[in-house]
SERO-4910 file (N, C-alpha, C, O; in steps of 0.05 Angstrom, whole numbers):
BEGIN
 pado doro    nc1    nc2    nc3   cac1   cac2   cac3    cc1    cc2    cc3    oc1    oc2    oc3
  Unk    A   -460     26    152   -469     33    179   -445     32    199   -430     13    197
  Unk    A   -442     49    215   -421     50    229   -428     30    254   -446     13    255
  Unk    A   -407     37    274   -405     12    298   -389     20    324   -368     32    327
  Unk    A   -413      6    348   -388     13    370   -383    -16    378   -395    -37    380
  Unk    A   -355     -5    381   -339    -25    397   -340    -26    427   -342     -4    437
  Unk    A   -340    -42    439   -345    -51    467   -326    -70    479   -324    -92    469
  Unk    A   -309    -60    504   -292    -80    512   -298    -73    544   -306    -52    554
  Unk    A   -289   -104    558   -289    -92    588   -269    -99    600   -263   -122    595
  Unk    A   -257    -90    615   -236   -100    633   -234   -103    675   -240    -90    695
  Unk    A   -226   -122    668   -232   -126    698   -207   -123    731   -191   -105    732
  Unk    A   -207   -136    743   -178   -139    765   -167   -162    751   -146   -160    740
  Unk    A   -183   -191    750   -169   -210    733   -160   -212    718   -150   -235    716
  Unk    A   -155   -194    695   -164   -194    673   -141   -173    666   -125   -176    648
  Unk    A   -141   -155    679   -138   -125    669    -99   -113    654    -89    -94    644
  Unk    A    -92   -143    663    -65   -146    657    -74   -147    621    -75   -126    610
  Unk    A    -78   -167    608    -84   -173    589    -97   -138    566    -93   -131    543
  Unk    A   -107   -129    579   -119   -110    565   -108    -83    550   -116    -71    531
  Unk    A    -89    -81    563    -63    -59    548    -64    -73    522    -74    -63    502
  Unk    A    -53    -92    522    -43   -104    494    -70   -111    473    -68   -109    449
  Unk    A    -88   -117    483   -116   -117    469   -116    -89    459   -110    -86    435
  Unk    A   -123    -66    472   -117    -42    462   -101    -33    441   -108    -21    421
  Unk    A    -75    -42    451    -51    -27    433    -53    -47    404    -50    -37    382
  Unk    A    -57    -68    408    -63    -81    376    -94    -85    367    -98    -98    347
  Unk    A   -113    -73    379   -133    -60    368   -133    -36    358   -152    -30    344
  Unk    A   -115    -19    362   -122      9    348    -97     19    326    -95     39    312
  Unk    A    -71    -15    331    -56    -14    310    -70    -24    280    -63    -19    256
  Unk    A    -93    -42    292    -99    -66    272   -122    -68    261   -130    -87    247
  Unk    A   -143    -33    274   -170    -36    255   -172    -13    252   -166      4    269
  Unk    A   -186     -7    221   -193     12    209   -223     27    223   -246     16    221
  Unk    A   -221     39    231   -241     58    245   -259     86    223   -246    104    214
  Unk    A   -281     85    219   -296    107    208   -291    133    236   -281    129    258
  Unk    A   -300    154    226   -291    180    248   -325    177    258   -332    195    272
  Unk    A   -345    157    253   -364    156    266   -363    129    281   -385    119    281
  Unk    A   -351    119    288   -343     92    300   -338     94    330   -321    111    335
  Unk    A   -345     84    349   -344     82    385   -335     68    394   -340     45    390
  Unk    A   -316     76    410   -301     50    430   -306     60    452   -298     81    462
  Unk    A   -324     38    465   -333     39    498   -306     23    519   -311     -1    514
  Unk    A   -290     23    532   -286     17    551   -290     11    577   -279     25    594
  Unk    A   -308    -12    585   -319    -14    607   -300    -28    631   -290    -51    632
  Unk    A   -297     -4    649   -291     -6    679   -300    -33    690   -325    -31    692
  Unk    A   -293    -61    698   -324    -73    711   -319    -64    746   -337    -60    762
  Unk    A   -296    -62    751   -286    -69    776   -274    -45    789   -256    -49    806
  Unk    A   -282    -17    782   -266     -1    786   -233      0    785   -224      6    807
  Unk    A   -217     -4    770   -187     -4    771   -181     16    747   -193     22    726
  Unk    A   -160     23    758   -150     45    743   -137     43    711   -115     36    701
  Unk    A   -164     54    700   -159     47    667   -151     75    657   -147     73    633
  Unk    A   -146    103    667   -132    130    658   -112    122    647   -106    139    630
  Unk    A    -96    103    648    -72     98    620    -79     85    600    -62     73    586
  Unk    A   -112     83    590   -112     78    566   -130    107    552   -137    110    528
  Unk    A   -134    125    571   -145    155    554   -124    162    527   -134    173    507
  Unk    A   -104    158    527    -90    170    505    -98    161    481    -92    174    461
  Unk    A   -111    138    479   -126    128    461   -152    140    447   -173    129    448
  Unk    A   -147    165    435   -164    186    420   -193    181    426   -209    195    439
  Unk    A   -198    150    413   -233    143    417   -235    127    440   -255    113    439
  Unk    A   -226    125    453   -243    102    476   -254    128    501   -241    147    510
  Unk    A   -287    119    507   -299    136    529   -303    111    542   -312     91    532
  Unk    A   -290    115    573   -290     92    593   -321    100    606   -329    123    611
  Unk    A   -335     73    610   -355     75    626   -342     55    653   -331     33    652
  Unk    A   -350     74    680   -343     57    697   -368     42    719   -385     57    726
  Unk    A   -369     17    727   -388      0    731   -389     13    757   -367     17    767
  Unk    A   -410     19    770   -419     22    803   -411      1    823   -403      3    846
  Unk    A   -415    -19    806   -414    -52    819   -410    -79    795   -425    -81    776
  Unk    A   -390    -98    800   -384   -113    778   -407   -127    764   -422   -143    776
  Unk    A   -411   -123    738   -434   -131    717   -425   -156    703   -404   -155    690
  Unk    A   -439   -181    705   -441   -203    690   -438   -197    663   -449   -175    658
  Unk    A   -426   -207    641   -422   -219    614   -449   -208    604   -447   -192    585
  Unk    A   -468   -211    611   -491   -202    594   -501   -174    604   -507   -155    590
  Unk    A   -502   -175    621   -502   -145    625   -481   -122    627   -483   -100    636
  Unk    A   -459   -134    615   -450   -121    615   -451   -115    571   -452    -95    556
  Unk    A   -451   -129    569   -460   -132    528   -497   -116    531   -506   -105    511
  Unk    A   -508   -116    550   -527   -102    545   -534    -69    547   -551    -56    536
  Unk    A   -511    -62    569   -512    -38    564   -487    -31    543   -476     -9    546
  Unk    A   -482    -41    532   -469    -32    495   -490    -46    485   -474    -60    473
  Unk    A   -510    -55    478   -530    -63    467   -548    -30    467   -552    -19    445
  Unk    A   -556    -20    489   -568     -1    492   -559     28    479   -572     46    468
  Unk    A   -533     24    484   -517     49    463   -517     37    440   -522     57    426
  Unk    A   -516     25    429   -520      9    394   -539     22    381   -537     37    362
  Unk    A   -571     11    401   -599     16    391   -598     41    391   -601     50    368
  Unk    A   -595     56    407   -600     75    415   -588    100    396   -601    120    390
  Unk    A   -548     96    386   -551    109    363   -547     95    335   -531    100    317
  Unk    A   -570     74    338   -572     58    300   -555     59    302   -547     81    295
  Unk    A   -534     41    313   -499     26    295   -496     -1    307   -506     -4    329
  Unk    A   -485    -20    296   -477    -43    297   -463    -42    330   -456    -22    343
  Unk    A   -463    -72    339   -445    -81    359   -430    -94    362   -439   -116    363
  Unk    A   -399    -94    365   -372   -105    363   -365   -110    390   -345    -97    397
  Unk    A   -373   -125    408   -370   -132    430   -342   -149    436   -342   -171    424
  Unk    A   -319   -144    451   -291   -152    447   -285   -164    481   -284   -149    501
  Unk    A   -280   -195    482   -256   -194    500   -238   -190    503   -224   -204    489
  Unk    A   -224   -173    518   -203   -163    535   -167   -190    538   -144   -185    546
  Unk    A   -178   -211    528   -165   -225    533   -154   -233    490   -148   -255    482
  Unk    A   -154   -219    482   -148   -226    449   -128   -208    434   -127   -184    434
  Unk    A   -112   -224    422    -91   -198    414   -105   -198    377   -112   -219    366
  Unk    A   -107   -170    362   -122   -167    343   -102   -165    312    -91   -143    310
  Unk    A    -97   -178    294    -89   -182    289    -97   -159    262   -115   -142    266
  Unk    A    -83   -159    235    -76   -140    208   -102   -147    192   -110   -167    180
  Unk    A   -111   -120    198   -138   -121    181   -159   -147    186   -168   -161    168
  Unk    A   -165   -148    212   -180   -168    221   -217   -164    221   -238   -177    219
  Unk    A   -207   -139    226   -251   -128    218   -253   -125    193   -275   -126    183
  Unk    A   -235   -122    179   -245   -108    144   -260   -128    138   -280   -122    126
  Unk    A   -256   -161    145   -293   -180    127   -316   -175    146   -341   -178    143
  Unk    A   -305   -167    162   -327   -173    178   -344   -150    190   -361   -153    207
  Unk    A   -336   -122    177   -347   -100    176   -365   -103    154   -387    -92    160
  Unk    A   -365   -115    129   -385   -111    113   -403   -129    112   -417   -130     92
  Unk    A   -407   -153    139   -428   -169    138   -451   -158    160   -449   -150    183
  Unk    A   -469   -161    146   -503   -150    156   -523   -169    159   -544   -165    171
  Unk    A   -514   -190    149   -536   -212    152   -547   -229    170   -568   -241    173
  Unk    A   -518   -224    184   -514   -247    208   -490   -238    228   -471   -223    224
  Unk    A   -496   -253    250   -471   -249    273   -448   -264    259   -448   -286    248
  Unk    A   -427   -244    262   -395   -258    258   -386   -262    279   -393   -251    300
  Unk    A   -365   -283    275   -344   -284    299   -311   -286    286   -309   -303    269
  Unk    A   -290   -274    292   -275   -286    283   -264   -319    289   -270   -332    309
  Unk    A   -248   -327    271   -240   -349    278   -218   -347    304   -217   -327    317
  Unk    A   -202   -369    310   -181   -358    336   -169   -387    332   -172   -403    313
  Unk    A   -156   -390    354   -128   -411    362   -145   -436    376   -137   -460    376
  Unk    A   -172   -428    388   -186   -458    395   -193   -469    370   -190   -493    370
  Unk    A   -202   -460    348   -213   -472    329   -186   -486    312   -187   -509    303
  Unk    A   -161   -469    308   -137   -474    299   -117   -467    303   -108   -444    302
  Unk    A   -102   -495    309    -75   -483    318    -50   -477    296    -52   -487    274
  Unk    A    -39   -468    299    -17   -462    288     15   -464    299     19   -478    319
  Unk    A     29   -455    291     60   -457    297     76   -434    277     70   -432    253
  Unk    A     94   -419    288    114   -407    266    136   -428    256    142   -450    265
  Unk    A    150   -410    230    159   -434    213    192   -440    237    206   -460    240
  Unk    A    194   -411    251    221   -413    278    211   -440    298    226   -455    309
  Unk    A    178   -442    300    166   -447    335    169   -430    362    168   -435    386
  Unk    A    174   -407    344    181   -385    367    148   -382    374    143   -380    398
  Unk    A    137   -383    366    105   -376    373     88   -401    364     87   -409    340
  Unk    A     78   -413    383     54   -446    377     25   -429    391     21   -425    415
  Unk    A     10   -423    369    -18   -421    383    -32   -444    397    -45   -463    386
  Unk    A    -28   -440    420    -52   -469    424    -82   -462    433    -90   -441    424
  Unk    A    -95   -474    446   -120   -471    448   -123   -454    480   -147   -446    483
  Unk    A   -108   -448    498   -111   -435    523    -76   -427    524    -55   -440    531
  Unk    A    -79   -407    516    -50   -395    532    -44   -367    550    -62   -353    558
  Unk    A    -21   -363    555    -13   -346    570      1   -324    556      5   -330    533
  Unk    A      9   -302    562     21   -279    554     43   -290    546     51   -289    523
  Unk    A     60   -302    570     89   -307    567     88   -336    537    108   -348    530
  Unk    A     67   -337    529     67   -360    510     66   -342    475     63   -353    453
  Unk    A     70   -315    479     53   -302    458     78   -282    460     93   -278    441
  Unk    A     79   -271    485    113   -254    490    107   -234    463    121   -242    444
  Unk    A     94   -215    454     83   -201    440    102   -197    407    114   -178    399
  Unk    A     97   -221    397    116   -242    380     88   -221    350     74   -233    334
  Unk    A     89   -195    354     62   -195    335     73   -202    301     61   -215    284
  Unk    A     96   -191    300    103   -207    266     95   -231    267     72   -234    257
  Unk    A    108   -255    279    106   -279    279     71   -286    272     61   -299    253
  Unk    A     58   -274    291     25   -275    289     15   -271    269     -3   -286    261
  Unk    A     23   -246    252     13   -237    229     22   -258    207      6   -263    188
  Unk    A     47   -271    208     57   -295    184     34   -313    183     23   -319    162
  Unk    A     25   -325    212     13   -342    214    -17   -343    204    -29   -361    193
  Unk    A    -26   -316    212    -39   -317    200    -52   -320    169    -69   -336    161
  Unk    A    -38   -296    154    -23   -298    123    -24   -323    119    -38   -327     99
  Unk    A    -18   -340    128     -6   -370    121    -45   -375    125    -53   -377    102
  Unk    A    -64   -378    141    -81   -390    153    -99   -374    134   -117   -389    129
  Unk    A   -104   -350    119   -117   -342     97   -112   -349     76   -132   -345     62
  Unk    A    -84   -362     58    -89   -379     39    -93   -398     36    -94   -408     14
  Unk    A   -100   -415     70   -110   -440     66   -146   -441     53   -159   -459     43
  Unk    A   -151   -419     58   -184   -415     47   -192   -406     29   -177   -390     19
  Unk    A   -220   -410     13   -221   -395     -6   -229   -363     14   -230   -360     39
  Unk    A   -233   -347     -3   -243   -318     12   -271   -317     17   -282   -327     -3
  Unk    A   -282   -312     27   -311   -308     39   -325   -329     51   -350   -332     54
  Unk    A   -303   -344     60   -318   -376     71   -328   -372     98   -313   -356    110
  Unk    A   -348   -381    114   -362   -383    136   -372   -414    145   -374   -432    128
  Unk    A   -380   -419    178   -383   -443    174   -391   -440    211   -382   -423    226
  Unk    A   -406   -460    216   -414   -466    238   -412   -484    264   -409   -508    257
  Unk    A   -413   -481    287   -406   -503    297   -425   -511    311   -447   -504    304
  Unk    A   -421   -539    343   -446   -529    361   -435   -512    381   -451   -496    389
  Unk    A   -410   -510    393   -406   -481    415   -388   -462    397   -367   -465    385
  Unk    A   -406   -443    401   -392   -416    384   -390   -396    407   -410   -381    410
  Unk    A   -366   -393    426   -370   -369    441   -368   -352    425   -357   -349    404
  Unk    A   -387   -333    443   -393   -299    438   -363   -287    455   -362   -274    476
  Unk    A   -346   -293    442   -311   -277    462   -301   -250    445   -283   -236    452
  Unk    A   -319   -244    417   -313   -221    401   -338   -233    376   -340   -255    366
  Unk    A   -350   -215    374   -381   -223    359   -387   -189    347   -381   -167    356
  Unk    A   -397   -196    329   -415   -163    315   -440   -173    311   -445   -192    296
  Unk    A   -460   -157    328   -486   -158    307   -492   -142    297   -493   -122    312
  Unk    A   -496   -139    281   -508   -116    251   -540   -102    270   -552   -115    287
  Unk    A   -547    -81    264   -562    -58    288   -584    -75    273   -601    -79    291
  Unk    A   -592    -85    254   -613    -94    246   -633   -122    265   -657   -128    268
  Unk    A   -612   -130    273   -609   -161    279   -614   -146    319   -635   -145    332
  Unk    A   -592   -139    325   -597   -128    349   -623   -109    357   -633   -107    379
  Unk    A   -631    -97    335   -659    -87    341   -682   -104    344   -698   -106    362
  Unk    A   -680   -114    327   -698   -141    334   -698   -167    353   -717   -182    355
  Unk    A   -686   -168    360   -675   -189    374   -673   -185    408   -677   -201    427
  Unk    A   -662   -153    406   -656   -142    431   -640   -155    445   -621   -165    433
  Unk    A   -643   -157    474   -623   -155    496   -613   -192    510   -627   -211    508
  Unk    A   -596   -192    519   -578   -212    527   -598   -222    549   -608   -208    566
  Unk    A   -601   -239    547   -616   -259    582   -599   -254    602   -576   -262    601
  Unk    A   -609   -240    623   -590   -245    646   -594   -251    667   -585   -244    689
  Unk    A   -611   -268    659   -609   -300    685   -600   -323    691   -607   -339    708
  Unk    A   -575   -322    667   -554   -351    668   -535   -342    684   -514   -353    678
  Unk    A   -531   -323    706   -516   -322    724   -493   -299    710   -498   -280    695
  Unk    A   -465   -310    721   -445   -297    716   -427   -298    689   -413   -281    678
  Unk    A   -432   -324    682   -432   -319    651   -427   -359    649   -415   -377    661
  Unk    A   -447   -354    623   -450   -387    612   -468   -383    603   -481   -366    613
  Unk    A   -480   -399    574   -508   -394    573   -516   -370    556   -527   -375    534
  Unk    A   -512   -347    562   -535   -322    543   -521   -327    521   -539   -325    504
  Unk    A   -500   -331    508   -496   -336    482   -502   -356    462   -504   -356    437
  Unk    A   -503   -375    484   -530   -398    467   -544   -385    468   -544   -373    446
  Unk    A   -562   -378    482   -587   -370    480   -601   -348    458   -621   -346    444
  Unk    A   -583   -337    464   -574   -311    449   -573   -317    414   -582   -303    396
  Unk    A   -560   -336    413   -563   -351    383   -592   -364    374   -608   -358    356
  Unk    A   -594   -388    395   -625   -397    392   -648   -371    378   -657   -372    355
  Unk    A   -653   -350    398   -669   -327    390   -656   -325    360   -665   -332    338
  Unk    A   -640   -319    365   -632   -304    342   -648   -327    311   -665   -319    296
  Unk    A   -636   -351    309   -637   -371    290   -675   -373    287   -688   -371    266
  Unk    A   -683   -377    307   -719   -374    301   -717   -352    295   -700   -360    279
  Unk    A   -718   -323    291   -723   -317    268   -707   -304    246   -710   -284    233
  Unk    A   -682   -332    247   -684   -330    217   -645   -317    206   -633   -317    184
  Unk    A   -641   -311    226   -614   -300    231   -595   -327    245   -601   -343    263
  Unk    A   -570   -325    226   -547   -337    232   -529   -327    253   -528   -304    262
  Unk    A   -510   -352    262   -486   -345    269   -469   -358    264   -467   -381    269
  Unk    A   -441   -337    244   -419   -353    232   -401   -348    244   -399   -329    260
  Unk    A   -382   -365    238   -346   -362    240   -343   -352    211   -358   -359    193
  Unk    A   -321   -333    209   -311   -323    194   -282   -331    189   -267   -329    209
  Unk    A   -270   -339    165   -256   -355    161   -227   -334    157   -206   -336    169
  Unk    A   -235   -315    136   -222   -283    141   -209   -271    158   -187   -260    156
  Unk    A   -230   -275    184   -210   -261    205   -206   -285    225   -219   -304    233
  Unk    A   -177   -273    228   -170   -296    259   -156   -280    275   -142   -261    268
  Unk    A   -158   -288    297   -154   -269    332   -136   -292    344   -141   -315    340
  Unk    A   -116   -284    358   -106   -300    382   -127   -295    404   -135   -272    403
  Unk    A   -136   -307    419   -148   -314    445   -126   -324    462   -110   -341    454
  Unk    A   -126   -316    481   -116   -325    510   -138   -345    515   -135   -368    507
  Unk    A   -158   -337    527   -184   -361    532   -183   -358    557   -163   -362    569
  Unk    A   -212   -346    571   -216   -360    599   -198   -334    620   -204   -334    644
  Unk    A   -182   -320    613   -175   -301    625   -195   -281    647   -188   -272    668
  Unk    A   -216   -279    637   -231   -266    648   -251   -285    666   -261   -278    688
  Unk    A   -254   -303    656   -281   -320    674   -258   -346    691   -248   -339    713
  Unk    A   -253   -366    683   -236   -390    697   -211   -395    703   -201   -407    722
  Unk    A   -198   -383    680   -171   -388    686   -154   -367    709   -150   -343    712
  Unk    A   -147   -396    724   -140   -386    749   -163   -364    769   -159   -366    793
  Unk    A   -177   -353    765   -201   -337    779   -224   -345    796   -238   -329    808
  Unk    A   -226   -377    794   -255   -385    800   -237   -408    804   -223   -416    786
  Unk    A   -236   -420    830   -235   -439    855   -256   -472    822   -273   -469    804
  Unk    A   -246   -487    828   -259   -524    816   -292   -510    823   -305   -501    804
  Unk    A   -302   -510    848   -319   -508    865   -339   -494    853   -360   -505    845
  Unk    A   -332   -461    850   -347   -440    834   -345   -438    804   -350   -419    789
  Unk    A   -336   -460    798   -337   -464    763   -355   -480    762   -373   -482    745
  Unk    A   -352   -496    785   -373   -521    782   -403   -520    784   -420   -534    775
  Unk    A   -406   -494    802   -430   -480    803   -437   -460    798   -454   -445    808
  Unk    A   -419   -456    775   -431   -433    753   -444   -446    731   -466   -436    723
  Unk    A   -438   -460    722   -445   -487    708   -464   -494    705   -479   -495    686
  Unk    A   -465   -503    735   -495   -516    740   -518   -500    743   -539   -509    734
  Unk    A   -517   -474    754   -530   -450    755   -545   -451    723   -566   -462    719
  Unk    A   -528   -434    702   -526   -428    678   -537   -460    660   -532   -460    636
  Unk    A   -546   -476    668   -548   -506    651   -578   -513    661   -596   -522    648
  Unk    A   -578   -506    693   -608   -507    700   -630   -486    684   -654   -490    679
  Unk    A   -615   -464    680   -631   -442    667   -641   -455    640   -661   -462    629
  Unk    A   -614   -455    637   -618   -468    599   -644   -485    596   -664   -481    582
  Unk    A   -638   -507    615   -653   -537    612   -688   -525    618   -705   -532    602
  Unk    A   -695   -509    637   -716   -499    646   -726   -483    618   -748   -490    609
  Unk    A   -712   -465    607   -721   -451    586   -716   -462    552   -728   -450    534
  Unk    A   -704   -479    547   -706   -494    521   -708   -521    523   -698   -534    505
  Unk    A   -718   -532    541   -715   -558    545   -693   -584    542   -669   -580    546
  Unk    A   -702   -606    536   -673   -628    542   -661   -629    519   -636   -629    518
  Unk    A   -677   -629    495   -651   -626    469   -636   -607    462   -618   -612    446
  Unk    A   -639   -584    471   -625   -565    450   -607   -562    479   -584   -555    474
  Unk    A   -611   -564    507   -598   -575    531   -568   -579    530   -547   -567    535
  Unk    A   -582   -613    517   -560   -645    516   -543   -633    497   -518   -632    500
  Unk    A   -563   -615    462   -538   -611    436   -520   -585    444   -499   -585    431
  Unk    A   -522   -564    461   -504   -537    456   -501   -528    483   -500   -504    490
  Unk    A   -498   -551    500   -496   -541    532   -471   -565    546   -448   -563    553
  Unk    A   -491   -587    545   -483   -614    555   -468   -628    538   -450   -644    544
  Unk    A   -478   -620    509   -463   -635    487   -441   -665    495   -417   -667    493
  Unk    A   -459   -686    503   -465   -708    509   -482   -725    500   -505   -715    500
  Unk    A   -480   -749    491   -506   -767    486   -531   -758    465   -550   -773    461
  Unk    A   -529   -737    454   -544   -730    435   -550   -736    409   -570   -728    397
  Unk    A   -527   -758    398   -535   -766    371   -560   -775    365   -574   -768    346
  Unk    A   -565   -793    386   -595   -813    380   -610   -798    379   -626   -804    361
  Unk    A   -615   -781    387   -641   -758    399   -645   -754    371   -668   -757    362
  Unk    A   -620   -745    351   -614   -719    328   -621   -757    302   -630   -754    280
  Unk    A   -615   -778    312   -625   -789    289   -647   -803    292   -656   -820    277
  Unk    A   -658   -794    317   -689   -811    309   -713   -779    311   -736   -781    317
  Unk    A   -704   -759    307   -722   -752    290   -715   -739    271   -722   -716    266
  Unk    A   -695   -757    255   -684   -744    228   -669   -717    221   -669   -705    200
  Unk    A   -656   -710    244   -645   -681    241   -610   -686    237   -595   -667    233
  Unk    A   -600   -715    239   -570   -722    244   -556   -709    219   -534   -697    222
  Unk    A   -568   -712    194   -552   -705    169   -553   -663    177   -538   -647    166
  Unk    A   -575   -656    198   -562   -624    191   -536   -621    209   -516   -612    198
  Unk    A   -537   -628    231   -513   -635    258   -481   -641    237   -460   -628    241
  Unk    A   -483   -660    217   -459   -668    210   -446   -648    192   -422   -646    187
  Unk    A   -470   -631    182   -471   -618    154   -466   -591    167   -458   -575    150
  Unk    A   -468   -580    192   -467   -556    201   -476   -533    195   -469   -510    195
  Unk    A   -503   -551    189   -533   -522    193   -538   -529    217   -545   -552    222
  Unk    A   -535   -509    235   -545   -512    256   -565   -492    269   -578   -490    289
  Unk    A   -561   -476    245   -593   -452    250   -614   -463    246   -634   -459    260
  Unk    A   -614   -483    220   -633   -505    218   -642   -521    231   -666   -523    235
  Unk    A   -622   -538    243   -621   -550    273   -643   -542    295   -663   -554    303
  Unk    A   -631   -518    302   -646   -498    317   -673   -500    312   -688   -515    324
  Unk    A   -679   -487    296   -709   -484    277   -729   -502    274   -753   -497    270
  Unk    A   -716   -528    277   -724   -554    283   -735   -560    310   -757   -568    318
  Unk    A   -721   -555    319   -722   -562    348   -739   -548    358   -757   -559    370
  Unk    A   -737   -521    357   -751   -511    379   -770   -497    369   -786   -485    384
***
């Protein structure tokens, strides 16, 4: 089944996005039925990325939240039966990074990235850490590709694995999963929240969400939503916004485990769920709970 791709770019942001481009269309294999949406959020001038054969820019009227903005590429998905490859703008894509993760149907993928693991080149010309900057990456893409290389024979091949926060920062859902499941909540504000949530649904009935061990992405992190963009103040009450929702609509445990993630052990061993938490079923978890 084929797939569109979905990326958005913003004023914050929009620096970062050339190079998302230019090593996305060096670094994935594309079917001639395959879509790359480019979404406008902020009106700014994205005509220097048309030369890019497949990308059709949609431009926003008015800036669209994280979930609505994944919902209208949700809507083009359903609409022509294909998968959804939803991409932050802030990730440089590394050699053959969709090929595992194009043939999984069962479940949401994510690739892996630089928060989950860091790395270093064997120079130290390039240290992935967990939040960086351009000038930390200085478009070093050999170096990236070693590292990676190096970070795929640490695994066996086809390994997957779970956590309790799995951002949605580059995710596929298979059209099967997205038909059923449908559309993003978009009442956790400006963004926090619908990707838990978004998982929860998903896990009642019955659908996973993995990390994929296969592919790994540099992340910048936070480019688009905190870093540097949002004042202590309006982080602080985005937060709280997006956690009130949560708490109102799944109540205090699944709250405390994939929001607050605080104080939750006792909860998870007095009603016998601690061995799934350690063991990293957490669709199970889920399933449990709610």
């Amino acid at each position: 089944m084929n797939n569109i791709f979905a990326m958005v770019t913003m004023e914050s942001s929009n620096f970062y996005t050339k190079f998302a481009l230019k090593s996305f269309f060096q670094n994935t294999d594309l079917d001639n039925d395959d879509e790359f949406f480019l979404i406008d959020n902020e009106k700014k001038n994205v005509n220097n990325f048309s030369h890019y054969k497949k990308i059709k820019i949609i431009k926003n009227n008015s800036p669209l939240s994280f979930a609505e903005n994944v919902n209208q590429s949700l809507k083009i998905a359903i609409e022509n039966k294909k998968n959804l490859v939803f991409l932050n703008n802030d990730i440089i894509f590394t050699k053959n990074w969709f090929n595992p993760i194009d043939k999984i149907s069962e479940f949401i993928s994510i690739p892996v990235n630089n928060q989950l693991f860091g790395y270093q080149s064997d120079c130290n010309n390039l240290i992935l850490k967990a939040t960086m900057k351009y000038e930390d990456f200085n478009e070093n893409y050999n170096l990236l590709n070693e590292i990676v290389d190096k970070h795929k024979k640490k695994f066996r091949p086809g390994q997957k694995f779970q956590t309790p926060l799995m951002p949605f920062f580059c995710f596929k859902i298979p059209y099967k999963i997205l038909n059923k499941i449908g559309y993003f909540d978009t009442s956790f504000g400006k963004g926090g929240g619908e990707d838990i949530d978004y998982r929860i649904r998903c896990a009642k009935e019955g659908y996973e969400v993995n990390f994929i061990l296969d592919s790994y992405l540099l992340h910048f992190h936070g480019k688009s939503t905190w870093d540097g963009n949002e004042t202590q103040e309006e982080t602080e009450l985005r937060n709280k916004i997006y956690t009130e929702k949560f708490l109102k609509k799944w109540g205090k445990n699944l709250t405390e485990i994939f929001i607050i993630r605080k104080n939750f052990l006792s909860v998870l061993k007095d009603k016998e769920l601690d061995e799934l938490f350690k063991n990293g079923k957490f669709g199970d978890l889920i399933r449990k709970l709610s």
